[in-house]
C-alpha positions in Angstrom: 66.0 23.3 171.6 69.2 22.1 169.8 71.7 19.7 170.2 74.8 21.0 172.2 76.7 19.0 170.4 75.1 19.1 167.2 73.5 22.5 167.1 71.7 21.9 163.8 69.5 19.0 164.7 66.6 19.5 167.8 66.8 17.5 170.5 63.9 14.9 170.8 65.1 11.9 173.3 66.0 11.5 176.7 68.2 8.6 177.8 66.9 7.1 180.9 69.4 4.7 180.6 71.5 3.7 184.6 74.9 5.7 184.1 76.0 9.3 184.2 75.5 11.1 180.4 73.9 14.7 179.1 70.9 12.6 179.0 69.5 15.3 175.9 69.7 13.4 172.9 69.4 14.1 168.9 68.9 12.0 166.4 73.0 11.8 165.7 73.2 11.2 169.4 71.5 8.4 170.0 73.4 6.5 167.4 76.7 7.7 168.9 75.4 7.2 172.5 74.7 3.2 172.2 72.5 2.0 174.5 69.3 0.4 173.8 66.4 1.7 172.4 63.7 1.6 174.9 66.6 3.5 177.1 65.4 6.3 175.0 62.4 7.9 175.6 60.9 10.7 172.9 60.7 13.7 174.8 57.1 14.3 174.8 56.4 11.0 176.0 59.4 11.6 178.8 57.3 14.9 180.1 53.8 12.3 180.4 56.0 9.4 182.1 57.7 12.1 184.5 54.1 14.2 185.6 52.9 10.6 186.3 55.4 9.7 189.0 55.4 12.9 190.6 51.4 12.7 190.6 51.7 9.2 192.3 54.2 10.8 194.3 52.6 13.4 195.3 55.4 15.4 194.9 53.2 18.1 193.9 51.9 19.0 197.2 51.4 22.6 197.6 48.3 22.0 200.0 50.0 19.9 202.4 53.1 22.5 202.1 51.5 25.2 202.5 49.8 23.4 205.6 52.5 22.8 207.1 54.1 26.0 206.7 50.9 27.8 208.4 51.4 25.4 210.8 55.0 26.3 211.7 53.9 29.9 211.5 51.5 30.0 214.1 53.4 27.3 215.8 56.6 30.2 215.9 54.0 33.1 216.6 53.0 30.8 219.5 56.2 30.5 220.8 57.2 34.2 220.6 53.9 34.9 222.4 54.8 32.4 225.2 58.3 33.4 225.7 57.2 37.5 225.6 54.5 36.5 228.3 57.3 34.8 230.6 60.1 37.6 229.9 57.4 40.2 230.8 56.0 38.5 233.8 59.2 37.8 235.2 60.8 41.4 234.5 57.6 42.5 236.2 57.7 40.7 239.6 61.7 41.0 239.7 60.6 45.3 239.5 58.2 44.8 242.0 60.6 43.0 244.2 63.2 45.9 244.3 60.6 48.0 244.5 59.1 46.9 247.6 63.0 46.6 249.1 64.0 49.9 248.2 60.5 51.1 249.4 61.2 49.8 252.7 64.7 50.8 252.9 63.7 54.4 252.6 60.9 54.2 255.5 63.8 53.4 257.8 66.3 56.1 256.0 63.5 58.8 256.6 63.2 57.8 259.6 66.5 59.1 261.1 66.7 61.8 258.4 63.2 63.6 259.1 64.0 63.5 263.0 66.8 66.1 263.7 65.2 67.3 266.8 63.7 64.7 268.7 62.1 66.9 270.6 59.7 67.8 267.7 58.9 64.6 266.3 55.6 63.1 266.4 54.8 60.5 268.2 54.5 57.8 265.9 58.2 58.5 264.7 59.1 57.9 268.2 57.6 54.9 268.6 58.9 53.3 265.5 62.5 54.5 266.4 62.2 53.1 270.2 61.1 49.5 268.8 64.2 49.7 266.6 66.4 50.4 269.3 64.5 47.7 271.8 63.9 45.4 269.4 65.9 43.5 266.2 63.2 45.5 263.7 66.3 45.7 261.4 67.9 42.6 262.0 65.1 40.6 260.6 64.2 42.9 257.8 67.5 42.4 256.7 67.2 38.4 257.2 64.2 38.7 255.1 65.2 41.1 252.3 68.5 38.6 251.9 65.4 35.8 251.8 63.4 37.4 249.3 67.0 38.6 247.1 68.4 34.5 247.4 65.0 33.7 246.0 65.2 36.1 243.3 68.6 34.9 241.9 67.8 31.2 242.4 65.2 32.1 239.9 67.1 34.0 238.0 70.2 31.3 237.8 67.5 28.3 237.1 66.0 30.8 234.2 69.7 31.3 233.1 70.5 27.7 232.9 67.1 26.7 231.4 68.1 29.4 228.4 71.4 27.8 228.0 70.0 24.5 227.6 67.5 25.4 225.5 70.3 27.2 223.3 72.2 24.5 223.5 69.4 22.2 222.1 68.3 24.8 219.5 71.8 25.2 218.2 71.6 20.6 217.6 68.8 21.2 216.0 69.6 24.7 213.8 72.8 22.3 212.9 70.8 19.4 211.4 68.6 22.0 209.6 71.5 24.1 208.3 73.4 20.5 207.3 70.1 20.1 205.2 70.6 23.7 203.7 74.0 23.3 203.2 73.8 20.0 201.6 72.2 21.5 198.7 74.1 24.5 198.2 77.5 22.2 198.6 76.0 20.3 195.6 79.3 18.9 193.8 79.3 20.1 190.3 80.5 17.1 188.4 82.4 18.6 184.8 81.1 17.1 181.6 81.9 17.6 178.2 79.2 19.7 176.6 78.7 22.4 173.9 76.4 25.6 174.6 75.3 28.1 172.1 75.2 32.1 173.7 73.7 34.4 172.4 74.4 38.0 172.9 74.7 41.6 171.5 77.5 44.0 170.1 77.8 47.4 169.5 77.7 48.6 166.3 79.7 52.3 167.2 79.2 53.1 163.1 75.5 52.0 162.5 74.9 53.7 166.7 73.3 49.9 167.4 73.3 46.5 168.8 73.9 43.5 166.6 73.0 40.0 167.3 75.2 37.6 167.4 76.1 34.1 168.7 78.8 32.2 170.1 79.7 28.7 171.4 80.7 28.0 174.9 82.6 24.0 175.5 83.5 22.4 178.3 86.2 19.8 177.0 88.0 16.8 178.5 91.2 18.3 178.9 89.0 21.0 181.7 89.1 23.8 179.6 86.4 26.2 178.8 86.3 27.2 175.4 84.6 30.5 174.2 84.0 30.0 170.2 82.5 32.4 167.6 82.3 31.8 163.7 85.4 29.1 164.0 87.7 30.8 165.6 88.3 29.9 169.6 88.2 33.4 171.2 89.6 32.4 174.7 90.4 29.5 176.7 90.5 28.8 180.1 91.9 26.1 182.0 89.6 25.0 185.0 91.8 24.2 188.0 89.3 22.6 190.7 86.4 20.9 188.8 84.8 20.2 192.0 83.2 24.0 192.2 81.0 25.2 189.2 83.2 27.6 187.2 81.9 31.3 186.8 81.0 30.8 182.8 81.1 34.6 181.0 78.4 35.2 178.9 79.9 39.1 177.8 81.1 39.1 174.5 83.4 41.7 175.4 84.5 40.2 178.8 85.5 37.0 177.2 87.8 39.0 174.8 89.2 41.4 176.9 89.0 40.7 181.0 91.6 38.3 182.6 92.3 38.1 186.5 95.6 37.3 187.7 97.1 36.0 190.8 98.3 33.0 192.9 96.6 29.5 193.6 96.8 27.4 197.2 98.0 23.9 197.3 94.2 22.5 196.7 93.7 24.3 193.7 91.9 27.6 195.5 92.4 30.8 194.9 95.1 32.8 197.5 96.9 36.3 198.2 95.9 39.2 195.9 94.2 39.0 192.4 93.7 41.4 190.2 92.0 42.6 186.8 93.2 43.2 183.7 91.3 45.1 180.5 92.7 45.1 177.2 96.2 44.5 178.5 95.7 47.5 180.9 95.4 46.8 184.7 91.9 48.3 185.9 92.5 50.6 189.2 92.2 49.2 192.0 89.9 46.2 190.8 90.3 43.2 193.0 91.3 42.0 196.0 92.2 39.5 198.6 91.6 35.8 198.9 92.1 34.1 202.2 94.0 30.6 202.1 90.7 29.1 202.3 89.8 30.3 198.9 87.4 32.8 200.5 87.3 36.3 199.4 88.2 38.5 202.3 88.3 42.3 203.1 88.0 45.3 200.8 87.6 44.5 197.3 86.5 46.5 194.1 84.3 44.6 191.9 83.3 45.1 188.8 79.4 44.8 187.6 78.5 41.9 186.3 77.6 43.2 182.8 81.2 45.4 182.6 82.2 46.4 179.1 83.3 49.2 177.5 80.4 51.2 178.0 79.2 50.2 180.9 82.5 50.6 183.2 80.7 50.6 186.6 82.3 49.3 189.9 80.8 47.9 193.3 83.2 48.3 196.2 82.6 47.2 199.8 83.6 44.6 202.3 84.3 40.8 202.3 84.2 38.7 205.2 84.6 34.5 204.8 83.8 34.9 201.3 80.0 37.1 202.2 79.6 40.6 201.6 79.3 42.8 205.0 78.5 46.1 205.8 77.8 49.1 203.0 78.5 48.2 199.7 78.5 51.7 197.1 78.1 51.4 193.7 80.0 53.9 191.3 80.0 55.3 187.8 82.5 57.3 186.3 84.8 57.9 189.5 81.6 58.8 191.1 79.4 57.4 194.0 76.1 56.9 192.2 74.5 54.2 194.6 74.2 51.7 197.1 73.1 50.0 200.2 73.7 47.4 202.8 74.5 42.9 203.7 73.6 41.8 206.5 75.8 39.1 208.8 74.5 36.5 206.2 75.3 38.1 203.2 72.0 39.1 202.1 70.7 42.7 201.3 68.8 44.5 203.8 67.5 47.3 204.0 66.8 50.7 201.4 68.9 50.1 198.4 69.9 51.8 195.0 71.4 50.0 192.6 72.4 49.6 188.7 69.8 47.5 186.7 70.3 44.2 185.4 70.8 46.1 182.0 72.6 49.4 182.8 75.1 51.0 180.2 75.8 54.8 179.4 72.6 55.0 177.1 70.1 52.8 179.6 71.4 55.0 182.3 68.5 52.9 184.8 68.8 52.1 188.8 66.2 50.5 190.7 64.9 51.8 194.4 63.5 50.5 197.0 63.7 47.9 199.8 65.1 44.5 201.0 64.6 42.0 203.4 66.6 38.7 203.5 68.2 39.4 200.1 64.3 39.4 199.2 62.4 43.0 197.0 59.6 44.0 199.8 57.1 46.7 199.2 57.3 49.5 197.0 60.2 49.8 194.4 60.6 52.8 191.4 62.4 52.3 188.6 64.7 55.7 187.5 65.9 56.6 184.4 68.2 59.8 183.0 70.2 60.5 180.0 73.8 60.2 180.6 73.8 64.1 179.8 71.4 64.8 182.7 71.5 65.7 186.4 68.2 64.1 187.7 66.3 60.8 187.2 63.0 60.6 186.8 60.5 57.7 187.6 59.6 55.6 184.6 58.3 52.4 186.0 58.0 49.6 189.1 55.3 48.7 190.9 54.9 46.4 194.8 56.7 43.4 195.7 54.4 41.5 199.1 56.1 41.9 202.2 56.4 37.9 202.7 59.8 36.4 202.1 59.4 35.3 198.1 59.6 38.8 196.1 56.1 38.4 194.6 54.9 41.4 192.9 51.5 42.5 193.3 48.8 44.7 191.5 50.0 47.4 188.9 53.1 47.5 187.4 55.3 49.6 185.3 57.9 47.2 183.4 60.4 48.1 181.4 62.0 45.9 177.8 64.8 43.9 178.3 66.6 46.3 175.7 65.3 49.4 177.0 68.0 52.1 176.0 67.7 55.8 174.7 66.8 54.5 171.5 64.0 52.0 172.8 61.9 53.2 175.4 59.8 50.1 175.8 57.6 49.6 178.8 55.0 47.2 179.3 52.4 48.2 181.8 49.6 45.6 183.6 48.6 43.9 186.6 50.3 41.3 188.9 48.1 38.5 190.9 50.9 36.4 193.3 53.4 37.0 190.8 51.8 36.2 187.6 50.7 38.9 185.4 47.1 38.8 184.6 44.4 40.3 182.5 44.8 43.4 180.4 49.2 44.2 179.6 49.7 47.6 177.7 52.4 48.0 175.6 54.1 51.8 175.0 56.9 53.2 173.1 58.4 56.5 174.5 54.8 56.9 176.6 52.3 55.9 173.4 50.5 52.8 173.8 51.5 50.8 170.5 50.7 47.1 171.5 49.6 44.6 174.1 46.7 42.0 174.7 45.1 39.6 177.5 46.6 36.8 179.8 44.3 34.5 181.4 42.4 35.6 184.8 43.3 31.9 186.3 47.1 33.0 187.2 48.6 31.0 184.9 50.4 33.9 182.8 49.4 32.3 179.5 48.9 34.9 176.6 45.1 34.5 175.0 43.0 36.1 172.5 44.1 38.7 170.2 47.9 40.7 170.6 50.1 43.2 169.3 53.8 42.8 170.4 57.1 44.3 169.3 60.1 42.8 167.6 62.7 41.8 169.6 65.1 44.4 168.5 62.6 47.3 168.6 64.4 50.9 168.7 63.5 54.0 166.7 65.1 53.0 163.3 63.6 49.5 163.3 59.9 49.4 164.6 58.7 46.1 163.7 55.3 45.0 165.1 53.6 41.1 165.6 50.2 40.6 165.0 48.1 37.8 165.9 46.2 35.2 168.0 47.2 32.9 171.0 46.0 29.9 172.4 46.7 28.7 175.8 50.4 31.0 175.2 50.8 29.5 171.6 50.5 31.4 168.9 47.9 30.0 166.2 46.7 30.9 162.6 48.3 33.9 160.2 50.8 36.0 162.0 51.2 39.3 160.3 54.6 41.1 160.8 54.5 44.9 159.8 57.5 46.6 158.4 57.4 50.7 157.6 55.9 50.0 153.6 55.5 46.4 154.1 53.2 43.3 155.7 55.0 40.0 155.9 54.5 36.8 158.2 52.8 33.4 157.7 51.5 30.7 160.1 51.3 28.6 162.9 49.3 25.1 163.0 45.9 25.4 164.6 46.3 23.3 167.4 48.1 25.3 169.4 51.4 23.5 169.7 53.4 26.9 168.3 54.8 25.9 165.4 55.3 27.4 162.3 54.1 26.1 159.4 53.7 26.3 155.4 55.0 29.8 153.5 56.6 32.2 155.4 58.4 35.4 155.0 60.0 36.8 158.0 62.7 39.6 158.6 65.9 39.1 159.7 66.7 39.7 163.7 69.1 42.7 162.8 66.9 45.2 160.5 66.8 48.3 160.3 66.6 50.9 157.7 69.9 50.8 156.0 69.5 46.5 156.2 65.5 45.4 155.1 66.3 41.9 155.3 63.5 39.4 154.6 64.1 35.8 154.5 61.6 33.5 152.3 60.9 29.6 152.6 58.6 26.9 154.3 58.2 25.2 158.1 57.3 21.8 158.5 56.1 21.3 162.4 58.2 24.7 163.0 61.0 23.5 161.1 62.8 24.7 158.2 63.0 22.9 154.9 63.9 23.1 152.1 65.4 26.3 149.9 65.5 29.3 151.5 66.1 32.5 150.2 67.1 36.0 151.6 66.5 39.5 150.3 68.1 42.7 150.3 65.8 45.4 149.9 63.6 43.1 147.9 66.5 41.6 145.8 67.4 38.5 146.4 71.7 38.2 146.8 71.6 35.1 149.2 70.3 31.8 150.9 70.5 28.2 150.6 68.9 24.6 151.6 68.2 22.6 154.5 67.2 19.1 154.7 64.1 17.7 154.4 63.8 15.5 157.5 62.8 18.4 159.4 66.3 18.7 161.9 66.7 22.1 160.3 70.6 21.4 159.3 72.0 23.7 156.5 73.1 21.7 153.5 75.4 22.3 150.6 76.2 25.4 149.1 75.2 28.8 151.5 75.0 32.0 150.6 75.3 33.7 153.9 75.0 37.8 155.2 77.2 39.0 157.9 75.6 39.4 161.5 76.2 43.7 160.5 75.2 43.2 157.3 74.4 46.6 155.7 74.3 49.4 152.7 77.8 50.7 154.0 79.1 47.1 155.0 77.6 44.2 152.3 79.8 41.9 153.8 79.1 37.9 152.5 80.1 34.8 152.9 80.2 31.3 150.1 80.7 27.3 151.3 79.4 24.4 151.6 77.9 22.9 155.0 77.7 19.2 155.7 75.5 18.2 158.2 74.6 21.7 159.7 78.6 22.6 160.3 80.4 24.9 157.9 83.6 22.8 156.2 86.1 23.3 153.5 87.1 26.5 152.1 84.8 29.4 152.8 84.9 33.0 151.0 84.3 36.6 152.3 83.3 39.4 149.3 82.3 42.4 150.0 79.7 44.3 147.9 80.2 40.9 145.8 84.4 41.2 145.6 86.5 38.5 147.6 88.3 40.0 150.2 89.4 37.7 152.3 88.3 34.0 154.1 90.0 30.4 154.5 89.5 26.8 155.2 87.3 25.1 157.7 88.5 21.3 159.3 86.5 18.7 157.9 85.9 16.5 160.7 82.7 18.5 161.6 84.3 20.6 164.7 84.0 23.5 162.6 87.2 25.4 163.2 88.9 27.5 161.7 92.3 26.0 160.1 95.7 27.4 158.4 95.6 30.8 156.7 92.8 33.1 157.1 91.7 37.0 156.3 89.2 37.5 159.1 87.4 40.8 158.9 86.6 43.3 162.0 83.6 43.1 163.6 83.2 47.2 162.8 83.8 46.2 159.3 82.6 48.7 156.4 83.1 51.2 153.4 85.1 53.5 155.9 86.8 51.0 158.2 87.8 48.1 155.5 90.1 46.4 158.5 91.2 42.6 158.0 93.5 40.4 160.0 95.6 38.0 158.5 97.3 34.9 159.8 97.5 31.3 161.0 94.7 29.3 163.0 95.5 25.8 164.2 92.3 24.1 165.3 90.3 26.9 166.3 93.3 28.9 168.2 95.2 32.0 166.6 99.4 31.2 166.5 102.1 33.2 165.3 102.3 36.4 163.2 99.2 37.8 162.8 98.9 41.2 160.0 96.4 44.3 160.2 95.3 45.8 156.7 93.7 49.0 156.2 91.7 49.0 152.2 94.8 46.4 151.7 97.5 48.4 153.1 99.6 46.7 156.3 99.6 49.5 159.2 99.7 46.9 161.9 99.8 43.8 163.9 102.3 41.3 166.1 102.3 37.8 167.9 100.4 35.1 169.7 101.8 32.5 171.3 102.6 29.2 170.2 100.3 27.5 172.5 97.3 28.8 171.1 96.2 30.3 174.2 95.7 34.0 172.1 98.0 35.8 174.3 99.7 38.9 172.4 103.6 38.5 173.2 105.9 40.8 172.0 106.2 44.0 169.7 102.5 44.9 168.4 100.6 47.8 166.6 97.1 48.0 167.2 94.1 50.0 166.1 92.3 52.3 168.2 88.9 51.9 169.2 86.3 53.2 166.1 89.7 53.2 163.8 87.8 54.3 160.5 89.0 56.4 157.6 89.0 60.0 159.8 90.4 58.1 162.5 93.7 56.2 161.9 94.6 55.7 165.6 97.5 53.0 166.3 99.1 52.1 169.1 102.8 51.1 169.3 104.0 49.0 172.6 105.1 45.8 173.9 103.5 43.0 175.3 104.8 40.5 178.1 102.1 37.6 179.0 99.3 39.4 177.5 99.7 42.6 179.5 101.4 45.9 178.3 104.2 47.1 179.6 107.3 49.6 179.2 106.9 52.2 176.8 103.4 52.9 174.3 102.7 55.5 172.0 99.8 56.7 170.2 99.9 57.8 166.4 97.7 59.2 164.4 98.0 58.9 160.7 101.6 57.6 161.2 102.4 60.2 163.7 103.2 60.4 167.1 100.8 62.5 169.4 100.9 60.7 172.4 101.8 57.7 174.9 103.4 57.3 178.1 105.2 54.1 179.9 103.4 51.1 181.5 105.4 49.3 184.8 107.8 47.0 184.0 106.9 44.7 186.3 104.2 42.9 184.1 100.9 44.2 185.9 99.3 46.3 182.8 99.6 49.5 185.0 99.6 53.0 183.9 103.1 54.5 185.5 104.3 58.1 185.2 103.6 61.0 182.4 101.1 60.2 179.8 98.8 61.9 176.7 96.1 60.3 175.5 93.0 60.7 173.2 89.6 62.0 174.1 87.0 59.3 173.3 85.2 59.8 170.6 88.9 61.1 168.7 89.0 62.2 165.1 89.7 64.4 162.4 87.6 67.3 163.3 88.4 66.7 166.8 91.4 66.2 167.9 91.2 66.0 171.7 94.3 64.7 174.1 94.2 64.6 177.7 98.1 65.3 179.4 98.2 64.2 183.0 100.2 61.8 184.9 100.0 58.6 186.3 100.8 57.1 190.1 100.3 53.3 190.0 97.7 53.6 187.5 96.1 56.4 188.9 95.7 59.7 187.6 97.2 62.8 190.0 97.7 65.9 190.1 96.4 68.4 187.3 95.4 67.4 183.6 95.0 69.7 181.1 92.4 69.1 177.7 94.3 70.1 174.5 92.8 70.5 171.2 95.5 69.7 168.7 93.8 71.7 165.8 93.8 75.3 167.5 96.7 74.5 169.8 94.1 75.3 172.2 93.8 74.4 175.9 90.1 73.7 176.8 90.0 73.0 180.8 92.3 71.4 183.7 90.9 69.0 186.0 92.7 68.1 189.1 92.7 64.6 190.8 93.7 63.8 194.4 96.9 62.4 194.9 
């Protein structure tokens, strides 16, 4: 693992020092840190020190727990038992009671009512009736049924008082247990300055694929979060009450785009109404209420937690004191695709259907089955469709136990972590407690293409011989591992198979997982149109050394690291863009000092300078002064730079938009640096390429759009419509806009109109080439 605050060099001591600190520590670190050496423990010999105490400790006691916890079972099974038997019993001689009363109560009522005519009756009848009339019969059957009923409700009222005090006692109790509970969810999160690196993938809407890249997320003294990528801080946000662990975003796009406005309470909280905005736009109906506690309260619509552009899917339901209650209903589209229920606490209960962890318009996946406690229980599926089709159909899942840890059991269906339309990866095997075991199959749209053997002990540890897939794996880029492990490391030659190609190299024998000697290995983004290979040596699964890197076996770039082993980038770098490709050969020349870029940094494409700028040199390695940034959709079709002014990290002023070197847009940030568009602005369209020269033409106040906007193609206007001038990004009154997917050969508008950013009343699908119209669609008012 790397330094967060020197991402080049591994961490490899732990400070064990008696004060509050990030405790990881580098090489770099340590020097800075000051505090004796034998504070410092390497980080091996940390993991041996720690496994001791806890071994003296016994803190390791899953016996004794699980001893006790039998114990408490049967001691609660027990208990229910007991207090069953003593509801039943007494429920059962309280019926007998008013059975016998009203028994005898009816013998005296039939009595009178089955003797009309005297005369007739028999003579037992008589003679019961003559002892009532001589005789106090009644009188002291009703002395002795009010006997026998005082009895009853003494009972009862000693039973009722007994249950109260009990309740009152079990409530004490329940208090110190849920103090204990609480005490560790209420866990103070204590702010420290720290630097994380994210990583995360983008769409590539020209190459139809995901790209890998990176970014830096820093918590800074001044209780900001900062969101960084190559240089340039992408957002900032200031953290108002440090006391609560901030929600950090991990979505490229959300960072970029999402911002949530509304009001904050005298203790910092969040109160009143807050809502979302996307891209300047307000999102309908998103949001919802805070109560002056803080607490989220009432009806609110939610967005999912991986939201971007193509993956717009909402969650809307119930709040109460900050829990969710009730039904919750997941939707797609404007549609109600799925859903199920919280209990009092909260948690999930009950038969749900929900969006996967992973879901977007081309992984199209929802998960069914049952909860208990928040908890997956029993039998669960895993569905899949096209975004074009009706039904799902089952591709996967498998049985969770029916105790209260989701542990899956026997044979399971899993699917990638990536799995999209484009790579239908599953991995198919057996579960033991939770731990996958023996035999795992690996298949590729339904063909086996891979797998091997974990251990029979339920350890989950990889052994013996495997075939796995890349990372990335999807139809144009099938790139297969093959090789040994040993106790889950990988050992010996690795061979990694391209389409015409074997590449790869080693790890040490003894098992540690480290690379080691010659290797070639291909860059985390290839595909067809970008066989990248990368060639140079690992010392103890370290690079060192020169590396270089190969473009459809030509080399056009690389560089050196040191020699120590930390793996830092030194001088010189020639390095490819994270889309690097035949249509977009983006690169970038400069010098790196210590594993950060610095100084003045070029970008050419296909080998001519097109733009870049100046790094600062105190090893923060932001971006400073005058820069020509590229887009992230940059290539032959789309050449689209930005040009403008970056102080420390943070876009200011006038910023320009060039299209193959002609202006066609832009506007301004603010002076603060917080990269919130103010005033007049022309932007490009979403997949603005060469047969799609969209712009858009408004006004921004505070980051959000408002009065009028229009939409030009080519220079010309062809649509629009107003936003409210009250500053909340919302869509207000008649509007056109532009069919996704918008372009020469199809020129498709949508003309409807808006009520507080909703669409009403009929709409009507134009094609601008055949001054055609294609259908009407009609939205509730």
């Amino acid at each position: 693992m790397l330094c967060n605050f020197h991402p080049q060099i591994p961490i490899s001591l732990i400070c064990v020092a008696p004060h509050k600190c990030q405790r990881k520590l580098c090489v770099e670190c340590q020097y800075e840190h000051k505090v004796e050496i034998r504070q410092t423990v390497p980080i091996n010999k940390f993991r041996e020190q720690v496994i001791k105490k806890f071994s003296e400790l016994k803190i390791d006691g899953t016996s004794e727990l699980t001893q006790l916890r039998m114990k408490q079972k049967q001691m609660l099974s027990q208990t229910e038992i007991q207090i069953k038997n003593m509801w039943s019993d007494l429920t059962e001689l309280t019926k007998q009671i008013y059975n016998m009363i009203e028994k005898k109560n009816k013998q005296f009522i039939d009595l009178i009512n089955n003797n009309d005519n005297f005369a007739e009756s028999s003579f037992t009848d008589l003679d019961k009736l003559v002892q009532i009339m001589n005789e106090k019969i009644l009188d002291e059957w009703n002395i002795e049924k009010n006997s026998q009923l005082t009895k009853l409700e003494a009972v009862q009222i000693w039973f009722g008082k007994e249950m109260q005090a009990f309740h009152q006692k079990y409530n004490e109790q329940m208090k110190v247990i849920l103090q204990i509970v609480q005490a560790q969810n209420d866990e103070k999160f204590i702010w420290k300055e720290a630097i994380y690196q994210q990583k995360c993938n983008i769409w590539d809407q020209y190459g139809l694929k995901f790209i890998n890249t990176k970014f830096l997320i820093k918590f800074t003294k001044e209780q900001e979060i900062q969101y960084i990528r190559d240089g340039s801080i992408i957002t900032s946000f200031r953290i108002n009450d440090i006391t609560v662990k901030p929600n950090v975003l991990t979505n490229l796009e959300q960072i970029q785009f999402l911002r949530w406005f509304g009001s904050y309470g005298k203790n910092n909280q969040k109160v009143g109404k807050w809502k979302a905005i996307w891209k300047g736009e307000s999102l309908k109906d998103v949001g919802g209420q805070y109560s002056n506690e803080g607490k989220k309260q009432g009806n609110w619509k939610e967005i999912i937690p991986n939201y971007w552009s193509k993956a717009q899917a909402y969650e809307i339901g119930e709040y109460i004191e900050g829990q969710r209650r009730g039904t919750w209903q997941q939707y797609y589209k404007d549609q109600c695709i799925f859903g199920g229920e919280y209990n009092d606490k909260g948690e999930k209960n009950g038969i749900w259907r929900e969006f996967w962890s992973g879901f977007w318009e081309k992984s199209f996946v929802i998960y069914n089955g049952e909860y208990k406690n928040d908890k997956k229980v029993g039998k669960w599926e895993i569905l899949w469709k096209t975004e074009d089709e009706i039904q799902f159909k089952k591709i996967g899942g498998g049985q969770y136990n029916l105790g209260d840890a989701e542990v899956k059991i026997g044979q399971w269906i899993e699917l990638s972590e990536g799995f999209w339309d484009k790579s239908q990866v599953t991995y198919c095997g057996e579960y033991q407690n939770g731990k996958k075991v023996g035999g795992w199959n690996i298949y590729y749209k339904q063909e086996k293409i891979g797998g091997g053997q974990y251990d029979k002990n339920g350890n989950e540890t990889q052994v013996g011989q495997w075939v796995e897939l890349s990372e990335g794996f999807w139809d144009r880029s099938q790139i297969i591992y093959c090789g040994n492990y040993l106790n889950g490391k990988r050992v010996g030659k690795w061979k990694i198979l391209m389409e015409n190609r074997v590449i790869g190299g080693s790890y040490d024998e003894l098992g540690s997982g480290n690379k080691i000697g010659l290797w070639i290995e291909q860059s985390e983004g290839i595909w067809e149109r970008s066989v990248i290979t990368y060639n140079g040596e690992y010392k103890n699964g370290k690079k060192i050394g020169k590396w270089d890197t190969y473009y459809e076996n030509k080399k056009i770039a690389g560089g050196s690291y040191d020699e120590q082993g930390n793996e830092l980038m030194i001088g010189q770098w020639i390095n490819l863009s994270e889309g690097f490709y035949d249509d977009s050969q983006v690169t970038y020349c400069g010098g790196y000092q210590n594993g950060k870029k610095v100084g003045r940094w070029d970008t050419l494409f296909q080998n001519k300078k097109i733009g870049g700028g100046q790094y600062d040199s105190q090893g923060e390695e932001l971006k400073i002064g005058q820069w020509i940034d590229l887009s992230d959709g940059f290539q032959y079709y789309s050449q689209v730079t930005y040009q403008g002014e970056y102080k420390i990290g943070k876009k200011v002023g006038r910023w320009d938009i060039y299209f193959q070197g002609s202006k066609i847009g832009g506007g301004l940030f603010d002076e603060k640096g917080d990269g919130i568009k103010i005033g007049q602005w022309v932007e490009l369209g979403d997949g603005f390429w060469e047969k799609s020269q969209v712009t858009y033409n408004g006004h921004y106040n505070n980051g959000k759009k408002n009065g009028q906007w229009d939409i030009l193609y080519r220079g010309s206007k062809i649509g629009g419509g107003s936003y409210d001038l009250g500053g909340n990004g919302i869509k207000v009154g008649k509007w056109i806009e532009l069919k996704d997917g918008f372009y020469q050969m199809s020129q498709i508008t949508q003309n409807g109109e808006y009520e507080f950013g909703k669409k009403i009343g009929t709409w009507i699908e134009m094609d601008l080439n055949r001054c055609q119209k294609l259908h009407e669609f009609n939205y509730d008012h």
